[in-house]
C-alpha positions as CSV (number, residue, x, y, z in Angstrom):
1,X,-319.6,175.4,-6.5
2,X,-320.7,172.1,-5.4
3,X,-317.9,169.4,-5.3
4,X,-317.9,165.3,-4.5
5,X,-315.6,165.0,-1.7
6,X,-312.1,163.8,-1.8
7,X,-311.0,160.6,-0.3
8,X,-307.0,160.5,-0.8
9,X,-305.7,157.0,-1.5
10,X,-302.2,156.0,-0.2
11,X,-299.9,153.2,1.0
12,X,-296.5,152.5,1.1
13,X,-294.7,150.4,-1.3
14,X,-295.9,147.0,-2.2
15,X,-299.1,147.6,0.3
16,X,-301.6,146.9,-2.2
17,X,-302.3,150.6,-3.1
18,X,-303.1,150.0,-6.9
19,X,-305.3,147.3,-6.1
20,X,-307.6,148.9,-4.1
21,X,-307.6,152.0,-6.6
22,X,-309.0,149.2,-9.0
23,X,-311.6,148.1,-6.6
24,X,-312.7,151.6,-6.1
25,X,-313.4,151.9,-9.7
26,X,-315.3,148.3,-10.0
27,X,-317.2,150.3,-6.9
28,X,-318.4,153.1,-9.6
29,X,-316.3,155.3,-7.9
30,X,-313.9,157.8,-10.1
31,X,-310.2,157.4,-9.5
32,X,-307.6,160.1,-10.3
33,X,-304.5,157.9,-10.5
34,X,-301.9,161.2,-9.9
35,X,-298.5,158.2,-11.4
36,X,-300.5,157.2,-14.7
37,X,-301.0,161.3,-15.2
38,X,-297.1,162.0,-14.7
39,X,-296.5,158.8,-17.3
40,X,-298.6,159.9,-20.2
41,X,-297.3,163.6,-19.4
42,X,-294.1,162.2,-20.1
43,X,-294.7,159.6,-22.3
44,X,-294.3,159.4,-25.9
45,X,-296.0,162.9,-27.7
46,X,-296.7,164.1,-24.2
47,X,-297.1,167.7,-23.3
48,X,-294.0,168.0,-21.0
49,X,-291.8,166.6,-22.7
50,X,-290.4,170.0,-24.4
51,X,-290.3,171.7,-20.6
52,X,-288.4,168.7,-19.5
53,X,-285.8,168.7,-22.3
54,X,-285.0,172.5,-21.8
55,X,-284.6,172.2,-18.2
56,X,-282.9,168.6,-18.2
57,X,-281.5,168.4,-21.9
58,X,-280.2,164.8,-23.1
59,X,-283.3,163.4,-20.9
60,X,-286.0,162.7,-23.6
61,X,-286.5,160.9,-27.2
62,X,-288.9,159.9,-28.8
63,X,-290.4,157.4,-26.1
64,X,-290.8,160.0,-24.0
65,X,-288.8,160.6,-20.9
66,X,-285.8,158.8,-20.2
67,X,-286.7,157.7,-16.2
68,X,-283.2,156.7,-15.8
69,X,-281.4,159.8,-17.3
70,X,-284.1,162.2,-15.6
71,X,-284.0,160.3,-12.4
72,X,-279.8,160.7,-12.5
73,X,-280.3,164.3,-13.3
74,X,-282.2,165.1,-10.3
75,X,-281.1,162.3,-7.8
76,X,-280.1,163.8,-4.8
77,X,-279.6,167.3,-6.3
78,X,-283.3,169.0,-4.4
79,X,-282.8,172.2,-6.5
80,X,-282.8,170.0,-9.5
81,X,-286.0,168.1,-8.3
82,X,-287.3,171.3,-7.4
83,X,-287.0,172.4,-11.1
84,X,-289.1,169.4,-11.9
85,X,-291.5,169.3,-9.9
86,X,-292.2,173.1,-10.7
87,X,-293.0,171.4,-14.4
88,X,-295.0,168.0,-13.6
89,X,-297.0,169.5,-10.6
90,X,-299.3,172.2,-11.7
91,X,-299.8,170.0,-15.2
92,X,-301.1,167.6,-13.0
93,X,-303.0,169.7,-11.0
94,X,-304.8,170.8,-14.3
95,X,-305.3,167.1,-15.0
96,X,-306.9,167.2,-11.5
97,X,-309.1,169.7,-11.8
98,X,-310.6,168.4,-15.3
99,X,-311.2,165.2,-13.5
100,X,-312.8,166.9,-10.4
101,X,-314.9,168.9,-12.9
102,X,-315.8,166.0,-14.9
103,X,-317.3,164.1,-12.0
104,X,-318.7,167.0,-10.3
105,X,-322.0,165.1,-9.6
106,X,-320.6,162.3,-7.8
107,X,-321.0,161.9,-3.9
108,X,-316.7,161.5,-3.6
109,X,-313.9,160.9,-5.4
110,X,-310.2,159.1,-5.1
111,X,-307.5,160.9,-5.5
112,X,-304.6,158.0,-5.6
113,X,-301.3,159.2,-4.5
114,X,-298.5,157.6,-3.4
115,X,-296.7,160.1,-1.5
116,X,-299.9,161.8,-0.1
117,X,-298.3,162.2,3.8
118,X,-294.5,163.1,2.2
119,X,-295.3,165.6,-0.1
120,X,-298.2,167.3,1.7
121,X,-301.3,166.4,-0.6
122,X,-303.3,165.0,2.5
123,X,-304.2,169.1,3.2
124,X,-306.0,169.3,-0.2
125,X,-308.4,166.0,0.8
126,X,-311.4,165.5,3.0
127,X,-310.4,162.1,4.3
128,X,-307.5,159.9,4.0
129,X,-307.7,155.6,3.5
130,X,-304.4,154.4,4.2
131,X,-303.8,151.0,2.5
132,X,-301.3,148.6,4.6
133,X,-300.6,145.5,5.4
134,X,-298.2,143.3,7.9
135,X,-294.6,144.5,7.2
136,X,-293.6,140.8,6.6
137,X,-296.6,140.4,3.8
138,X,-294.9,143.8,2.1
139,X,-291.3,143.0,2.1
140,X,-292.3,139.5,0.4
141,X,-294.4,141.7,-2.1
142,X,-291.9,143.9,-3.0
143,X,-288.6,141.6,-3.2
144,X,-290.5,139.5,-5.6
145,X,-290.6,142.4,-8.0
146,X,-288.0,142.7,-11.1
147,X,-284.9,144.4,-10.0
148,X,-285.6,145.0,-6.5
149,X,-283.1,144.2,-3.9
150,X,-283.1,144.0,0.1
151,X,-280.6,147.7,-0.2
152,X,-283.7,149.0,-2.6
153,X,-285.9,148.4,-0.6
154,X,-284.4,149.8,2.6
155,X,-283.9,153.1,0.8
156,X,-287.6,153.1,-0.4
157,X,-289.1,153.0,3.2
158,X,-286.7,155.5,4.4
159,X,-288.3,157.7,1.9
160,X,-292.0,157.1,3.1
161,X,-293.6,158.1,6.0
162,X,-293.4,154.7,8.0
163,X,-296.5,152.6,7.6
164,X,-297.6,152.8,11.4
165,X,-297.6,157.1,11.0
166,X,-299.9,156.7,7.9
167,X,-302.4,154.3,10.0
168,X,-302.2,156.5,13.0
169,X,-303.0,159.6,10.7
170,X,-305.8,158.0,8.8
171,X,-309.7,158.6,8.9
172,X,-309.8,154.9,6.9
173,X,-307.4,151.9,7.1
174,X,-307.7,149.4,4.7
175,X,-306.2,146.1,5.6
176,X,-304.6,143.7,2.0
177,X,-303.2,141.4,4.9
178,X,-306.0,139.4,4.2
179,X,-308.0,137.3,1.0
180,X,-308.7,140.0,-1.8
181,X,-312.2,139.1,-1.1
182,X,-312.2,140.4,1.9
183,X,-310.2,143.8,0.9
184,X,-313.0,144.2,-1.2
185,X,-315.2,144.1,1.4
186,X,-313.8,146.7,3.0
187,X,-313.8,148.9,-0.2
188,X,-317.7,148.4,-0.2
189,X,-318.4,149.1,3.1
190,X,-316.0,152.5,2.4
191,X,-318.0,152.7,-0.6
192,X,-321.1,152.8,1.0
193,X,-320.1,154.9,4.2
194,X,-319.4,157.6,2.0
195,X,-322.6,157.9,0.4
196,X,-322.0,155.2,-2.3
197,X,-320.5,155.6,-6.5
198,X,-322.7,157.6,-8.5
């Protein structure tokens, strides 16, 4: 069956990642966003929610998920995360493959993803863009978010592949170091090295 090709978005934290994604889709391009997915899976009425309360019960209500009582039920515990990500992945994978099918005509796809490199979804892509920018320009980014702290932070990047790996190991680099005019730029020119939106 004929399929667009996959371009895998990815980025550390605070590197801009979501923004691109959004400058992809004002491109024309179709964006799988693989974190909104999880969300509405687990969100209020959504279709994990009973899955997750039988493996992890006390962990959902009517919101939806509780992220802080899930998180504390599988922090640090890998059979527990295990558990759960035997539930989330293959309904996202569903998602995925509704999305792919969807858009079957176009020339490529994104597929954003945060922990493309850390969980192994760069094998199931054509080409990787990493997005990344100066390490100075991130850690100002992400302390001047709600809640976060210098000892948040530090554990965050220990958990991600470290941003010079990711650039090293990418077919694309996009650079949000600079004006967002001339990120978007660089999202055209992508854009139109791959054949262009639809």
């Amino acid at each position: 069956m004929e399929r667009p090709r996959f371009l895998g978005l990815t980025g550390s934290i605070g590197m801009g990642k979501s923004t691109v994604a959004g400058m992809f889709r004002d491109e024309g391009v179709p964006v799988f966003d693989a974190d909104a997915e999880v969300h509405a899976l687990q969100g209020p009425g959504g279709e994990l929610l009973g899955a997750i309360e039988s493996a992890f019960p006390g962990t959902t209500g009517p919101d939806g998920v509780d992220r802080a009582a899930l998180g504390a039920a599988v922090f640090g515990d890998t059979e527990a995360l295990a558990r759960l990500e035997a539930i989330v992945h293959p309904a996202v994978a569903t998602r995925r493959e509704a999305f792919v099918t969807v858009n079957a005509m176009c020339p490529f796809v994104v597929f954003d993803i945060p922990l493309l490199y850390e969980k192994g979804g760069y094998r199931d892509v054509d080409a990787v863009a990493v997005v990344s920018a100066p390490a100075d320009v991130q850690r100002e980014r992400v302390l001047a978010r709600p809640g976060m702290s210098e000892e948040k932070f530090e554990r965050i990047l220990k958990l991600q592949v470290p941003d010079a790996e990711k650039r090293a190991r990418a077919d694309h680099v996009i650079d949000t170091g600079t004006s967002l005019e001339e990120t978007r730029a660089q999202v055209h020119a992508l854009v139109t090295a791959l054949g262009g939106a639809e």
